[in-house]
Residue, then its C-alpha position, 0 to 999 in steps of 0.5 A: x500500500x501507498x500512503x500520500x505521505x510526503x508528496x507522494x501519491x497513493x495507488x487507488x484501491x477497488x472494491x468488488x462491485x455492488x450487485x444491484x437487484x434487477x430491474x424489470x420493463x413492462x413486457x412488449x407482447x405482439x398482437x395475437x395472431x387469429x387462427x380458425x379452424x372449421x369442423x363440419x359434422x354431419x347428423x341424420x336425425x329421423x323423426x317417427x312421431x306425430x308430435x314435436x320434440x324439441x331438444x336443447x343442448x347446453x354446453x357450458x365452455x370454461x376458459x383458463x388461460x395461463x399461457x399467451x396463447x388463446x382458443x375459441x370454439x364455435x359450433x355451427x349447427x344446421x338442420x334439414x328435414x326430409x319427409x319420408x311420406x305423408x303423416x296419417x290423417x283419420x280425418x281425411x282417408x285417401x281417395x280409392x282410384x275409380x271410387x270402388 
C-alpha cells in the first residue's frame, strides 16, 4: 500500500462491485395472431312421431388461460328435414282410384 505521505501519491484501491437487484420493463407482447379452424359434422336425425320434440343442448365452455396463447370454439349447427311420406290423417282417408 501507498500512503500520500510526503508528496507522494497513493495507488487507488477497488472494491468488488455492488450487485444491484434487477430491474424489470413492462413486457412488449405482439398482437395475437387469429387462427380458425372449421369442423363440419354431419347428423341424420329421423323423426317417427306425430308430435314435436324439441331438444336443447347446453354446453357450458370454461376458459383458463395461463399461457399467451388463446382458443375459441364455435359450433355451427344446421338442420334439414326430409319427409319420408305423408303423416296419417283419420280425418281425411285417401281417395280409392275409380271410387270402388
Amino acid at each position: 500500500m501507498h500512503y500520500k505521505h510526503w508528496g507522494h501519491q497513493c495507488s487507488p484501491q477497488y472494491c468488488p462491485p455492488n450487485a444491484l437487484p434487477a430491474q424489470y420493463d413492462p413486457p412488449q407482447v405482439s398482437p395475437a395472431k387469429q387462427y380458425v379452424s372449421t369442423n363440419v359434422l354431419n347428423t341424420v336425425k329421423s323423426h317417427v312421431h306425430p308430435s314435436h320434440n324439441t331438444t336443447v343442448n347446453k354446453h357450458m365452455i370454461t376458459h383458463k388461460h395461463y399461457f399467451p396463447h388463446t382458443e375459441s370454439v364455435v359450433n355451427e349447427c344446421y338442420e334439414q328435414h326430409v319427409m319420408c311420406g305423408r303423416p296419417y290423417n283419420p280425418c281425411c282417408p285417401p281417395r280409392r282410384p275409380f271410387g270402388y
